[in-house]
N, C-alpha and C positions, 0 to 999 in steps of 0.2 A: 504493500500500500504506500510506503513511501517512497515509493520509485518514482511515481510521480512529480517529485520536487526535482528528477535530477533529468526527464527528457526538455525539450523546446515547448511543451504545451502548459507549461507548469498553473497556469491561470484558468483552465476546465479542469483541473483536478479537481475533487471532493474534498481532500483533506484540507488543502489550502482554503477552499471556502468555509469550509464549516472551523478552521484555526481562527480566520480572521474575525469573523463574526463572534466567535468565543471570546478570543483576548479581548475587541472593543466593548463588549458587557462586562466582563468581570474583571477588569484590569483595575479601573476607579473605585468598585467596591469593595473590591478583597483585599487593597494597601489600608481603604478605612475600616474594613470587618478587623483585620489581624490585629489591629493596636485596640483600639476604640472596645471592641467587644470581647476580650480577652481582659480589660483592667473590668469592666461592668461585671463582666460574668466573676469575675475572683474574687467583687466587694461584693455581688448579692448572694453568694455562696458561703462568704464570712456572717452577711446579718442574717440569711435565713438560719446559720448555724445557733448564734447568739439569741435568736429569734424562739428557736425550739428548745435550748436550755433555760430559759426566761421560762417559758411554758410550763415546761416540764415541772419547775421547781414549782411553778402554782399550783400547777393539777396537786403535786403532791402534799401540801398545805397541811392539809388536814391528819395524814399522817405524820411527817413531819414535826407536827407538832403534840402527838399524841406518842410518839418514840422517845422524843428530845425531853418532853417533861416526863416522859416514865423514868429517862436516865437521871436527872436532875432527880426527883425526890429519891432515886434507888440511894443516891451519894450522901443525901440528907438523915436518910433513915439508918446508915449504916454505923454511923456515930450513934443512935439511938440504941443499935445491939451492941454497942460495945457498952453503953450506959450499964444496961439491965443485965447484960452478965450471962451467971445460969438461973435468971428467976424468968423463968420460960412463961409463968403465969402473968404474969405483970409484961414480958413484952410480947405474948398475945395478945393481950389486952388493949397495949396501946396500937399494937398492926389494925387489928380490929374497927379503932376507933377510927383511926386514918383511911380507912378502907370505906368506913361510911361516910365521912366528910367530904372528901375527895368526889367520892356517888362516879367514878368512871372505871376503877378499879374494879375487877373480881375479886384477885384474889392479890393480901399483899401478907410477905412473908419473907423469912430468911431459912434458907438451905445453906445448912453447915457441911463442910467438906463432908463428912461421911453419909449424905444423902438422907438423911433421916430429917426431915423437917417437922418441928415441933412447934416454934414461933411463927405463927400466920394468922390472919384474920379471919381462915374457917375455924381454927381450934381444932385440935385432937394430933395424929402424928401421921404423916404422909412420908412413903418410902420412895425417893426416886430412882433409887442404884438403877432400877430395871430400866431405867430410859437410856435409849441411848446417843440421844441429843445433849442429854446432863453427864454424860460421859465423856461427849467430846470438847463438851465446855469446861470440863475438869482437867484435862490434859493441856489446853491454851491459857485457864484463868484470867479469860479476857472476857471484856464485856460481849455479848451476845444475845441477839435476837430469836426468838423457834416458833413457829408455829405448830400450834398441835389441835387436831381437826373435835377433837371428842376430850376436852381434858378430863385431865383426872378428879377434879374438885367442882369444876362448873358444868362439866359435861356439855361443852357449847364449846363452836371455835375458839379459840382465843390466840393472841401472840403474848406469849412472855419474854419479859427484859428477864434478862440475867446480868446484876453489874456486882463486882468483886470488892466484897470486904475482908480486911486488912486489921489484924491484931497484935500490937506491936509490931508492926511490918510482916507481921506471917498471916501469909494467906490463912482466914478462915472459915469463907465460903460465900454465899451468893445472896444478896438483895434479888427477890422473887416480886415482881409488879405484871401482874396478866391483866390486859385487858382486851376486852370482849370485840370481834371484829365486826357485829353486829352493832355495838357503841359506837366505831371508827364509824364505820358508811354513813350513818345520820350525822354527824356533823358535816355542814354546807362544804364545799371549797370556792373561794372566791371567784368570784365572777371573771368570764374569758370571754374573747370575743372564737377563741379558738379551743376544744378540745382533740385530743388525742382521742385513736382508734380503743387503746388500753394503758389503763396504768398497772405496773406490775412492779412490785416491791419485793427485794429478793435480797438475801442475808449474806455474810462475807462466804459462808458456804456454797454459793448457788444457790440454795433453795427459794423456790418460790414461796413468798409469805401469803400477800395480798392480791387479787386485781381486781376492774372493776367488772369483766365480764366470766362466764361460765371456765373454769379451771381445764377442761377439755381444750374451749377454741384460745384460751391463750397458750395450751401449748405446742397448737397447731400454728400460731403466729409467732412463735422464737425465733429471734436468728438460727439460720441451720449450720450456718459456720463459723459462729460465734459461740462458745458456751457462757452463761452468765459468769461462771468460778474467773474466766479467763475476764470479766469488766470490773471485779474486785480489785483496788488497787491506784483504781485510775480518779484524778478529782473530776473531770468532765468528758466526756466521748461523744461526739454524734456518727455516725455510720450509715451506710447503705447496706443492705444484705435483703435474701430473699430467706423466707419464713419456712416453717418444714414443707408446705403443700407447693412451693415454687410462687411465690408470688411478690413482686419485688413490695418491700417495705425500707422505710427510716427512722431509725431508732435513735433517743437521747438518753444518756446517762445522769445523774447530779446524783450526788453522796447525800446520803439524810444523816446518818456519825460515819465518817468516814473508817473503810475497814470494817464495819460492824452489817449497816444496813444503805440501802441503794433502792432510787426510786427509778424507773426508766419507762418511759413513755414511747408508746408503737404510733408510728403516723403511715398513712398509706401515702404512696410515694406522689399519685397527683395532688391530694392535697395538702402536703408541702410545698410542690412547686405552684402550687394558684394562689399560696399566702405568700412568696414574697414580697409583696409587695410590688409598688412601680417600679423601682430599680428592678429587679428581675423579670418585670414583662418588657420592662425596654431593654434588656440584656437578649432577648426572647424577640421583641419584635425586628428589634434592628436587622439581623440574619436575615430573618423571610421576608423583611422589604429588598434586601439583597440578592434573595433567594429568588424571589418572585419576577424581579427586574430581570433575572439573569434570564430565569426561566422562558420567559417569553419573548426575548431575542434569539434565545436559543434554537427554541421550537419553531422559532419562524424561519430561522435560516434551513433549520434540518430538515422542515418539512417541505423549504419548497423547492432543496438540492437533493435529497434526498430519499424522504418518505413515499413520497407519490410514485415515485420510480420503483422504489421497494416493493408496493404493492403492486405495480403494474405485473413486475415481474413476477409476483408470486402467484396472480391470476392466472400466468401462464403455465407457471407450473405447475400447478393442481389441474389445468383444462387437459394438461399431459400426461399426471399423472389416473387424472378419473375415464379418458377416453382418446389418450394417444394423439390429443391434438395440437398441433406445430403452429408456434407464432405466428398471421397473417401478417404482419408487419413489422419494421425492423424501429426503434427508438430515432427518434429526428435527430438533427446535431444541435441542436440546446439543450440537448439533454448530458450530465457530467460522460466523459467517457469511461469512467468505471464503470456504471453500466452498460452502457453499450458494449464494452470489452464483457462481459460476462454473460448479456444476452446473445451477442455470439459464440461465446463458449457452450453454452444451453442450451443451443440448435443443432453445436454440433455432438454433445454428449445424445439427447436428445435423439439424433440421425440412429449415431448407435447401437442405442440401446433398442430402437424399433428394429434394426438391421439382426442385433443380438438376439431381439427373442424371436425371430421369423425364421431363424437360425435353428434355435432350441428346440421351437416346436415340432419344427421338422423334424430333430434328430430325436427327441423326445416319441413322436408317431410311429417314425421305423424302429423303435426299443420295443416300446409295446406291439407292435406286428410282429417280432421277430422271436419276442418271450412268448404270446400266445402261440407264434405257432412251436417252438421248443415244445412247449407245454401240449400241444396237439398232437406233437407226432410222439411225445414220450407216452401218453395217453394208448396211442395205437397201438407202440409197441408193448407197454404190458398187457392190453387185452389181447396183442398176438401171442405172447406167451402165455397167459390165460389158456389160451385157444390150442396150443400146442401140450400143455399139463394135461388139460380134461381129455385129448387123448393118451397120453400117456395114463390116465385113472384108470380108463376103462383097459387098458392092458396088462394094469397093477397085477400080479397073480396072487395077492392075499389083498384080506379087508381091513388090516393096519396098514401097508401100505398106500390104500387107497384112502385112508384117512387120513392120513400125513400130509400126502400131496393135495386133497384137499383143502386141507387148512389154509396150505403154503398159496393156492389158490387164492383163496379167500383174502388173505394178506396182500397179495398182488392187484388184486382188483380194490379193494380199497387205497392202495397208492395210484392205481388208475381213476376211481374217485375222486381225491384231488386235484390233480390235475386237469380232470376233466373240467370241474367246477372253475379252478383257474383263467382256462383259457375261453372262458363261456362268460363271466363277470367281467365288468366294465373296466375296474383298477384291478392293480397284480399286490398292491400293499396289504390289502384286506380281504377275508373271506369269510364269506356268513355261515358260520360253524352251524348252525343249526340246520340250515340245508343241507350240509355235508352229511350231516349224522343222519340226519331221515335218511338221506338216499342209498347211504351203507347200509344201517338198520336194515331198510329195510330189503335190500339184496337176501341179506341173512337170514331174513326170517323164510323167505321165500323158497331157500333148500335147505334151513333148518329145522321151519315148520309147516312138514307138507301137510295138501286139505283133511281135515279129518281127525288133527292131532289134539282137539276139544281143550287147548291152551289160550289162554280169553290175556291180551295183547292191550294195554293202555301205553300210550305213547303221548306225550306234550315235550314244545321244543321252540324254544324264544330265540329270539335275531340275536345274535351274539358276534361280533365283528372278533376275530381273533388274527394275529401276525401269519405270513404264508409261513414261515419257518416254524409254527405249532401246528401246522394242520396236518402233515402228515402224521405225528405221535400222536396225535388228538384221536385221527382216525383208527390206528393199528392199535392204540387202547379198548377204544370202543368195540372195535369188530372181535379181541381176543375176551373181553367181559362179557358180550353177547355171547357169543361161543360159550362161555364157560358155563353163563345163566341157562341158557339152550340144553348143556352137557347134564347138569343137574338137577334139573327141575322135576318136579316129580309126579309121580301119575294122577289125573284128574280122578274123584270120588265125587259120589253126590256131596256128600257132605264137605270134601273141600276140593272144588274145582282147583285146576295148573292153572297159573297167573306168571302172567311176566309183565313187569312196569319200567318204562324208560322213560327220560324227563331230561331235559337241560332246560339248568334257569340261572337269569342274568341276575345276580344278588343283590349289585351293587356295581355302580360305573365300573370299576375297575376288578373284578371278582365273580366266576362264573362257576355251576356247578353241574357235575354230571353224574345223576343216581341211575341205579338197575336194582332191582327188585326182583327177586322169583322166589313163588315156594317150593318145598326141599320136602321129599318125601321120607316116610318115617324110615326106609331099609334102601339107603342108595344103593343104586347095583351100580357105577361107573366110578372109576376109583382112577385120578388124576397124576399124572408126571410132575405138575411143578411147573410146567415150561411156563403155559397160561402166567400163574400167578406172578412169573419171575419177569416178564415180559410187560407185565402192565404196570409192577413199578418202578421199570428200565424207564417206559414210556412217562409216565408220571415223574419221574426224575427227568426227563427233559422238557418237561412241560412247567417245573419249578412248582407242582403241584403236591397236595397231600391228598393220602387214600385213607380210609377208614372203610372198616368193613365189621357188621352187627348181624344177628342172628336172634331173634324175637318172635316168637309167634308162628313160628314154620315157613317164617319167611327170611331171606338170605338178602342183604342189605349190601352193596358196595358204594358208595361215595364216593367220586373225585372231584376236589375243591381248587381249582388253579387261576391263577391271576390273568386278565387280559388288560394289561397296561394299553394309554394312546401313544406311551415311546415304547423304545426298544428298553427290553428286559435283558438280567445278566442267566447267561442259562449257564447252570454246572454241568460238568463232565460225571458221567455215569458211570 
């Protein structure tokens, strides 16, 4: 394509038109897009950030200020248990009284290192060892927040503070302040002009404490490549990430005690971008006035060096490829000569390819005349040798003899079967298995069951498209299981007539079945070689089929279940 720039016509070239008209659009706007909207976009990216931590710390008001005063009286109260000592009565008493005055508290209490809480405002003695939140607050002796869904004393959510008292500088256990997460939600949070999607409050552990919607869908709205453990640490974060179900969000962190507890507000990502403010839609507009400018210089240049002609030409290909019809006209000279240079390429691919298949078809015509007739004269010849066996039968000087060569007979005219079928159907890929089989079938029954033989014959047989490379085994199974059902069948009685049933049926696209049925008399007098059985699952093994064979009822059951794929199948070696 850019060769163009390097013969004598370089001014009907394409590229250079549609160069020139590019660079005069967006040469002006893109020295002012790169400065101008690079400082805008990095100052409204700054205040939307400042914007959502502002927020952030509002939504969280409320707790914030029910964490912050838990920790303040926890530090007040804790000089309180050092007052009273071991008179556990007297400082129940006073937890007690602080627990009603206050009116926000559950439960207020101290846990002494050995978990056995005695001093609290319910009275009597509560054993923590078993928690194992108050476990790991014992191994850090740091302040710490838990929520526990069912407590142990209110039996209702609650979050408890755990803040650490200190007796003569030795750790001696924990100021205990719960209150009720049903308290927290009714107190108001100050008014916004903006809310966040969720607020979710979550402890130096990870754990989720608080939010304001169902505990399920906020933790289907988490960062999914962020863990909360991993925002411990930090005094302020804002972030983009998408949520566990893929869905982009923006997240704000603010510490409520830093290290301890963490408040972080989910915003959905368009409506952060529609509260920037006007700095951020003029950060936002400026581009698409740019963008739009460009656009439609663009379009107009390309459409009217370029597009029209694209489609002209693609009219023409499709009117060639729906119905082999060749351009009536050649492109004028105002038209670029890239086209032109390709719509003559097109004419002469085009010539070709009409040339190519008038070619094939022919060669295509003489394959199939020359496979059907292969197929026609291979046909002849095994009914010639057909024809030369039966007399050799009748010359057999014994009646095993005469039976052998029979068989082999039989065998051969069913490979003349195929063939015959072959070269008589329209295509040579496929052949309707179920004609095949009637038309063998029924050869066989014709000199195996002559008139008179009071053997009562059901026969059903669906279109079944099978590969020419299965229809000969298909066939020399079928003709040896007929034979065998024929061999053993056993003598009509009134009370239970000879039956023979044959059936193929299409199971399933891809999956075809061939039963035989006969009944079996109580004292067989015909007593078998082996060959039969050996031969049908030679055949069945190139047919990549399974046999199954039942005996029920006095009747003798064989099944064969083999695949007719629309590709070509892997056949095993037998």
């Amino acid at each position: 394509m850019t060769g163009g720039f390097l013969d004598g016509d370089v001014f009907r070239g394409l590229a250079f038109r549609v160069l020139v008209f590019l660079s005069l659009a967006l040469l002006p706007f893109g020295l002012i897009a790169v400065v101008q909207t690079r400082e805008i976009a990095q100052q409204a990216e700054a205040n939307a950030e400042l914007s959502l931590l502002g927020l952030t710390e509002l939504a969280s008001g409320s707790e914030r200020s029910f964490i912050q005063e838990a920790f303040g009286a926890g530090e007040a109260l804790s000089s309180v248990v050092r007052l009273f000592g071991e008179d556990q009565a007297a400082c129940a008493s006073f937890m007690r009284t602080y627990q009603q005055t206050s009116g926000i508290y559950d439960v207020v209490g101290f846990i002494p290192a050995d978990g056995v809480m005695t001093c609290s405002s319910a009275g009597g003695a509560y054993d923590f060892r078993a928690y194992t939140d108050f476990e790991a607050a014992l191994e850090t002796r740091e302040r710490a927040v838990i929520v526990n869904r069912t407590g142990p004393i209110s039996v209702q959510p609650v979050l408890a503070m755990l803040q650490p008292v200190e007796v003569a500088e030795t750790f001696a256990g924990f100021m205990l302040l719960s209150v009720p997460i049903s308290i927290m939600r009714e107190r108001p949070d100050p008014p916004s002009e903006m809310l966040p999607s969720d607020l979710v409050i979550f402890n130096g552990l990870g754990e989720v404490l608080t939010t304001d919607r169902a505990r399920l869908v906020t933790e289907a709205d988490l960062p999914q490549n962020r863990s909360l453990k991993t925002l411990v640490g930090e005094r302020t974060a804002v972030f983009e990430d998408v949520n566990v179900e893929g869905a982009d969000r923006v997240y704000s962190v603010v510490p409520i005690v830093p290290n301890v507890v963490y408040a972080m507000s989910i915003w959905q990502r368009e409506a952060v971008l529609a509260s920037t403010g006007q700095t951020g839609r003029l950060s936002i507009f400026l581009p698409v006035v740019m963008w739009l400018a460009s656009l439609i210089v663009a379009f107009w240049a390309i459409n009217r060096l370029a597009i029209r002609y694209i489609r002209k030409l693609g009219r023409q290909m499709r009117l060639f490829a729906y119905n082999r019809s060749m351009p009536r006209t050649a492109l004028g000279p105002e038209v670029p000569r890239e086209f032109v240079q390709i719509q003559t390429a097109f004419m002469g691919m085009a010539e070709s390819i009409i040339q190519d298949e008038a070619s094939l078809e022919d060669s295509l015509r003489e394959k199939n005349i020359l496979l059907k007739e292969v197929h026609h004269r291979v046909k002849n010849n095994l009914q010639l040798i057909s024809s030369i066996m039966n007399m050799q039968i009748r010359r057999a000087p014994t009646e095993d003899a005469q039976r052998v060569l029979r068989r082999l007979q039989e065998r051969i005219l069913s490979l003349a079967t195929v063939h015959k079928n072959l070269y008589q159907s329209d295509g040579l890929e496929r052949v309707n298995a179920g004609e095949l089989v009637e038309e063998i079938v029924g050869q066989l029954l014709v000199v195996g069951l002559p008139p008179g033989s009071a053997v009562q014959v059901e026969q059903s047989y669906d279109t079944v498209h099978l590969d020419t490379d299965d229809a000969a085994p298909l066939t020399l199974l079928v003709s040896e299981a007929v034979t065998n059902a024929m061999k053993y069948i056993g003598h009509a009685t009134p009370a239970r007539p000879a039956t023979l049933k044959i059936a193929l049926r299409q199971q399933d696209p891809e999956t075809a079945a061939f039963v035989i049925s006969n009944t079996v008399g109580e004292d067989p007098t015909a007593e078998g070689t082996g060959l039969g059985t050996q031969l049908i699952n030679a055949f069945a093994r190139q047919l990549n089929a399974e046999v199954t064979t039942a005996a029920e009822d006095g009747m003798h059951t064989l099944t064969l279940t083999f695949p007719v794929p629309h590709r070509a199948k892997h056949v095993h070696d037998y």
